[in-house]
N, C-alpha and C positions, 0 to 999 in steps of 0.2 A: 100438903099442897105439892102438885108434879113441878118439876124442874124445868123449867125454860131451855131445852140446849141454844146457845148461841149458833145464829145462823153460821155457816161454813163454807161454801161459796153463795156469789147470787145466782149462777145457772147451774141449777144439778146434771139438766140433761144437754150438753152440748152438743149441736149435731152441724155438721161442714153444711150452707147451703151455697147452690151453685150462683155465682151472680148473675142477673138479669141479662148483661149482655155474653151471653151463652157463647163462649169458643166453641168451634169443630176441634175435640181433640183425638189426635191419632187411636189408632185401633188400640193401640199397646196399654194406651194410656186406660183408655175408657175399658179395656177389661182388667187391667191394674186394678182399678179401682170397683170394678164389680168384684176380685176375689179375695179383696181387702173389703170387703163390707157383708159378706160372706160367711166371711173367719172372724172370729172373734182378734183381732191382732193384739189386744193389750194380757190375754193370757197364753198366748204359743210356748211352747218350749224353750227359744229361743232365750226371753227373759226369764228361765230359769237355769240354764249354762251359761250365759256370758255372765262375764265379772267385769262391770262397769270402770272404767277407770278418768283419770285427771286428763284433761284436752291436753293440757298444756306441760306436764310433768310424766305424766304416762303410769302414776302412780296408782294401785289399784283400790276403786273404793269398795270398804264391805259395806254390804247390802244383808241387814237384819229381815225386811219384810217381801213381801209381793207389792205392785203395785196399788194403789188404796184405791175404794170407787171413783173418787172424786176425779184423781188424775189418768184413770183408765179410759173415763168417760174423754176426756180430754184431746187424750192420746188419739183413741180411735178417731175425732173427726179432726185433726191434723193429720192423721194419715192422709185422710182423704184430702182435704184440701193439698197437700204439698204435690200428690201424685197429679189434679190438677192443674198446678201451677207447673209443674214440672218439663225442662226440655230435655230431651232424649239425645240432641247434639252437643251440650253443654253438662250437660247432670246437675242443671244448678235449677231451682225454683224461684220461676220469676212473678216473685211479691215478698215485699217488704213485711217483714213482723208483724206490724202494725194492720194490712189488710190480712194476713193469714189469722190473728188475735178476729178482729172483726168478721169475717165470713164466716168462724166457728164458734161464734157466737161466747167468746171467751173474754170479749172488751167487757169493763165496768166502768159506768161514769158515775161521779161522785156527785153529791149536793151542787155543791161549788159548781159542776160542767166539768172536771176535770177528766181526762179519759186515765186508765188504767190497762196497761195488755199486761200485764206481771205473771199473771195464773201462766197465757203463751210464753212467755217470755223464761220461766222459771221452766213449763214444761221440757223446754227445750236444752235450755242448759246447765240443766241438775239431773237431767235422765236422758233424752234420745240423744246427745252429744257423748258423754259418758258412756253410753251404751254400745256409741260405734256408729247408729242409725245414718248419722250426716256426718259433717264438718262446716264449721262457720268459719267465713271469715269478715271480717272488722279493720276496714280501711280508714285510712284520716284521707280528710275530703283539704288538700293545701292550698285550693283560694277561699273557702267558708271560714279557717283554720276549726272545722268539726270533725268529730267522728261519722262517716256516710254508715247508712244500715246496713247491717252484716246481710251477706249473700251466703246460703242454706244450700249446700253440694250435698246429696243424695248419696248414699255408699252402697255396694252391691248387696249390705248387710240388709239394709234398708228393705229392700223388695224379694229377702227373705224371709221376710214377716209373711206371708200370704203366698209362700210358694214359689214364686220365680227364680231361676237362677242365674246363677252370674252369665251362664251361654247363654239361655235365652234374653238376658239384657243385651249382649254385646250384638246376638243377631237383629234383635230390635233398631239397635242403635246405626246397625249399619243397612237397614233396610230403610230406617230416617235418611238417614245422608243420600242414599242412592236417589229416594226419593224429590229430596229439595234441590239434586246436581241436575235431575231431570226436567224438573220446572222450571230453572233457570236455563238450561242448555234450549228449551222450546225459545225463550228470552233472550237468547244470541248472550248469555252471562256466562263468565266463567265458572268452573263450579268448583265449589269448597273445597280446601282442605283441613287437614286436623289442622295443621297451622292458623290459618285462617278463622278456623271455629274455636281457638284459643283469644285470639284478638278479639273476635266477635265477643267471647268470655267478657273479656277486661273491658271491653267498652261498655259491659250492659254495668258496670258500676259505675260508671259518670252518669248513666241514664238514671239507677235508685239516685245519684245523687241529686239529680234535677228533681225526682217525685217528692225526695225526703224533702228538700229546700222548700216546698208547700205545706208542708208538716203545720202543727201548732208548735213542737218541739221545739224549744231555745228558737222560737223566731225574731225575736229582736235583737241577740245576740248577733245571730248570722245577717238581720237587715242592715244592723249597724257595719258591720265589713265589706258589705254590698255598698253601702253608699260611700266607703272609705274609698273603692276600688274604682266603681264609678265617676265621682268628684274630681280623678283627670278626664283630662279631652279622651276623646274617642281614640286615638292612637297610642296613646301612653297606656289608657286601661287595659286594650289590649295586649299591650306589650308586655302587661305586666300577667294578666291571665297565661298568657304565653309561659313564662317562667314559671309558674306555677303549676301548669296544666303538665309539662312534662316531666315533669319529678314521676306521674304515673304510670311513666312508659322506660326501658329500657332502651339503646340504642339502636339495635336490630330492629326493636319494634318499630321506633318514629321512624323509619329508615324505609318499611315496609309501607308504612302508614301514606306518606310521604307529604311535601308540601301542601297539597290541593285539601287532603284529606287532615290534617290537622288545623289548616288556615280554618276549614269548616268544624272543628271542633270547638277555635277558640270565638267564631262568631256566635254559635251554640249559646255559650258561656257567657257570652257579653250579652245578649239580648236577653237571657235568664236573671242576670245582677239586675239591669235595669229594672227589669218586672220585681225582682222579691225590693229592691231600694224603694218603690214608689207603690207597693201595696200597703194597704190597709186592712188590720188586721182585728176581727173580731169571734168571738167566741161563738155568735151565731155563722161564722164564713166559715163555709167547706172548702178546706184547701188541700184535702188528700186526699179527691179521688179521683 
């Protein structure tokens, strides 16, 4: 009698699809992503010279094999979604794990309802971090007391998977800028600078943090802190958001920031506590998206 192989993932064939409400995205972007769909990216050359190493130690790991179907398959439609998600002023991909796991059809939910992004989640950081492809980082969120979801910076290595080089990135990038100074300057707005678009950076991490906080993830944990922070008067809660809020900025920056514009941070923050303190929360609610 033939052998049953045990299943080995639930989706053999992973494919990036685009979501319904369809961004305009830049020229660079949209053919990024026609010559990464092109090219095969999960067998280049590329992963057969680099020697993958440790994010965090710099230690280099051996690599006995090539890449296996399973996770090639994987590989290829995260290329495409991150080059989607991707900003060209930032270098950073704006979505969360968790919707990059889902658009690539690489989420698994269990009997139970329970959601799994592990397959993403492993892709990422047992091979294209390793490899050089990004860098993550992983911020503690100090009024949740959580960890917020890492934010995915894109490396010039990255869009040498499919050809592009590091000039042609940087002319891109400054054809973006030129671009957004122009539409603001028609706006009577001043227009960006890298500085500027650094801050803009750091801010978009209190923004995942606001998406993550709808998460299913540890939400009782984080509602239970919510309602601690809440339970003072209006002024106190604030005040206390306030100390909290700026352990995430630097001198120069709150400095840059200034009053008007952090006073609007921590209103942000207070009207967020409230909502995640006084929801309810069920395994049938969509709260990530």
């Amino acid at each position: 009698m033939k052998k049953i192989k045990k299943k080995y993932v639930s989706n053999y064939m992973p494919k990036f699809k685009i979501p319904k409400k369809n961004k305009n995205r830049p020229n660079f972007i949209q053919n990024s992503m026609k010559l990464a769909n092109e090219i095969d990216v999960a067998r280049v050359e590329l992963h057969y010279v680099i020697q993958p190493k440790n994010p965090q130690t710099g230690e280099i790991i051996k690599r006995y094999r090539r890449l296996n179907e399973h996770r090639a398959c994987a590989f290829r439609a995260m290329v495409q979604a991150m080059l989607y998600y991707f900003n060209l002023s930032t270098n950073t991909v704006y979505a969360s794990l968790e919707k990059l796991s889902d658009d690539c059809g690489l989420s698994t939910i269990s009997p139970a309802g329970n959601k799994s992004i592990s397959r993403a989640s492993r892709l990422i950081s047992k091979f294209m971090e390793p490899m050089g492809f990004l860098k993550s980082e992983k911020k503690w969120d100090n009024i949740l007391g959580t960890y917020m979801p890492k934010i995915f910076i894109l490396t010039p290595l990255f869009f040498e998977l499919f050809g592009v080089t590091s000039k042609q990135l940087s002319k891109a990038k400054k054809q973006q800028l030129n671009w957004i100074n122009n539409s603001l300057k028609k706006k009577g707005i001043k227009p960006l600078t890298e500085e500027k678009i650094y801050i803009k950076n750091k801010n978009l991490r209190i923004q995942k943090i606001l998406e993550f906080r709808k998460s299913q993830h540890n939400f009782y944990i984080r509602q239970k802190r919510a309602k601690k922070i809440i339970s003072n008067n209006e002024f106190q809660a604030k005040q206390k958001i306030l100390k909290l809020l700026v352990k995430n900025y630097s001198l120069n920056e709150l400095q840059k920031m200034g009053q008007g514009g952090l006073k609007k941070m921590v209103n942000i923050e207070y009207f967020h506590l409230k909502k995640i303190a006084t929801m309810c929360f069920s395994k049938n609610t969509v709260l990530n998206k």
